[in-house]
Structure formats: C-alpha cells, structure tokens
MARNUMI-568895 format. One record per residue (C-alpha): residue in one letter; chain; x, y, z. Coordinates in nm, 4 decimals. Example, Ala and Ser with C-alpha at 12.3 -4.5 7.8 and 13.67 -1.06 7.14 Angstrom:
BEGIN
  r  c        c1        c2        c3
  A  A    1.2300   -0.4500    0.7800
  S  A    1.3670   -0.1060    0.7140
***
This chain:
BEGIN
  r  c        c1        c2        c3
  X  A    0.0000    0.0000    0.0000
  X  A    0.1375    0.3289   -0.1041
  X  A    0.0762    0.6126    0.1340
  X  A    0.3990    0.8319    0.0168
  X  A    0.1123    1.1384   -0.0894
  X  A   -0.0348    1.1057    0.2847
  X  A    0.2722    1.1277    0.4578
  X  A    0.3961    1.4555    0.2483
  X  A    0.0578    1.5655    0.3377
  X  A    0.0887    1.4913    0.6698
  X  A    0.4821    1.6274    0.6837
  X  A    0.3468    1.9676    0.5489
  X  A    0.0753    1.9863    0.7935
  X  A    0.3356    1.9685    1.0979
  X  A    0.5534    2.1900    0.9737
  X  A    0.2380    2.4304    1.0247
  X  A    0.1542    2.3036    1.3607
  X  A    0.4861    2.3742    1.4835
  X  A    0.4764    2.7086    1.4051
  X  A    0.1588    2.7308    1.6303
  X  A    0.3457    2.5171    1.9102
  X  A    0.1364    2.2341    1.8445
  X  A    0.1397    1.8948    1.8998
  X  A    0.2314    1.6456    1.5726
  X  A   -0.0311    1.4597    1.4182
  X  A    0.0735    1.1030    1.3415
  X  A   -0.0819    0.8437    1.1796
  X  A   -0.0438    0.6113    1.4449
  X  A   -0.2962    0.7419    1.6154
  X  A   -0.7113    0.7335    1.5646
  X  A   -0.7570    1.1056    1.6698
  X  A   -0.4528    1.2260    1.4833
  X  A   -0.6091    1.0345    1.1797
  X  A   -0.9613    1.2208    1.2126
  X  A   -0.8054    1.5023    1.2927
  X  A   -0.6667    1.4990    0.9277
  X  A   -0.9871    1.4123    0.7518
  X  A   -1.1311    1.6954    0.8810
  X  A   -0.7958    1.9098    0.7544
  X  A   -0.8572    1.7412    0.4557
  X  A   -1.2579    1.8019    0.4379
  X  A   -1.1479    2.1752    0.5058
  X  A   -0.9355    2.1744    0.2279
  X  A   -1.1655    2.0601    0.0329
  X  A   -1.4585    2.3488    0.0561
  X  A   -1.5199    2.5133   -0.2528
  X  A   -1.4161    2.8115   -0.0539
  X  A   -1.0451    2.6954    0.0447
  X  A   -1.0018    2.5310   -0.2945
  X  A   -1.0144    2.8013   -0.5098
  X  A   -0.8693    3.0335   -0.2627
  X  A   -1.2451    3.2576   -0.2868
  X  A   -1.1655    3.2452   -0.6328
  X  A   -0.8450    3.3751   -0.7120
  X  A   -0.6617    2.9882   -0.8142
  X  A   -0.6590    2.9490   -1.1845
  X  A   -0.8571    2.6124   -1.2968
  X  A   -0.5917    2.4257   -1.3682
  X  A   -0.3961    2.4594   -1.0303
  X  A   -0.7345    2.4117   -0.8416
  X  A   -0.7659    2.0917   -1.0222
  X  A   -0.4134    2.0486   -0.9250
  X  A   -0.4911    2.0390   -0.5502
  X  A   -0.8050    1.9144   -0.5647
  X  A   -0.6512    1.5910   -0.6985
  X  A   -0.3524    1.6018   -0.4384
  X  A   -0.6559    1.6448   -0.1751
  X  A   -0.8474    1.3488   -0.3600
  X  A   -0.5689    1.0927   -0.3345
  X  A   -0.4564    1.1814   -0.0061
  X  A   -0.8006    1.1240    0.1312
  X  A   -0.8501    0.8204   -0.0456
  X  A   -0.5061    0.6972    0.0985
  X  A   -0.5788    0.8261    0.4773
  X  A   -0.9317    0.5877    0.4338
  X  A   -0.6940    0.2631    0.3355
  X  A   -0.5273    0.2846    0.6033
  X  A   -0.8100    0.3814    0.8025
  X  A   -1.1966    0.3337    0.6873
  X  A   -1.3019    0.4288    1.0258
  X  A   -1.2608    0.8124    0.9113
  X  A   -1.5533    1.0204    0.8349
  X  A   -1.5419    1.2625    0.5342
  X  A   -1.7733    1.5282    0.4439
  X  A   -1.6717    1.6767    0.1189
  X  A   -1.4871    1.3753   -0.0188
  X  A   -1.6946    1.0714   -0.0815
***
C-alpha cells in the first residue's frame, strides 16, 4: 500500500503546527487520523479550494486531486474516518 502522498501531506501539515506550538499529528494514532480528515474536508470546501476564487482552474484541479488521493489513501489505512466533502 502506497501512502507516500499522505505522509507529504501529513509532513506539510506539521511543519504548520509547529509554528503554532502544536502537537504532531501522526498516523499512528485514531484522533490524529480524524483530525486529518477533517484538515482534509477543510481543504476541500469550494471556498479553500479556489482560494475565494483567485486559483486558476488548472492549479485548483491540481490540488483538488492532491486532496483526492490523499483522502482516499488516509481511508486505506483507516476506513473508520468520516469525510464530508470527499466521498
């Protein structure tokens, strides 16, 4: 099982957290993993996508596919997760 695009994903989204002092997500754990389907469902809003807008097509479709297969990699590993905006 290849989860390489998850754990970039997941790499990118600590370096953010540490900014904020936060605590690492890891995918070892069932919170941690929920924690980034809902990061993920964020991401995902029309809204955040397209950046209100201002994203060109083509690099919306860009992340919306890097979104797509991350989520679809995070529910391999886990199907417990819940999703809103990816199905």
């Amino acid at each position: 099982m290849n989860i390489k695009t998850l754990e970039q994903y997941v790499e990118q989204r600590n370096q953010i957290r540490k900014l904020f002092k936060q605590k690492p997500l890891s995918l070892m754990n069932a919170n941690d993993r929920q924690t980034l389907a809902d990061d993920i469902d964020c991401a995902l809003s029309p809204e955040n996508l397209s950046c209100d807008g201002e994203l060109p097509r083509s690099v919306v479709q860009q992340k919306y596919r890097m979104l797509i297969r991350v989520a679809a990699e995070l529910k391999n590993i886990d199907p417990t997760v819940k999703f809103y905006e990816y199905a």
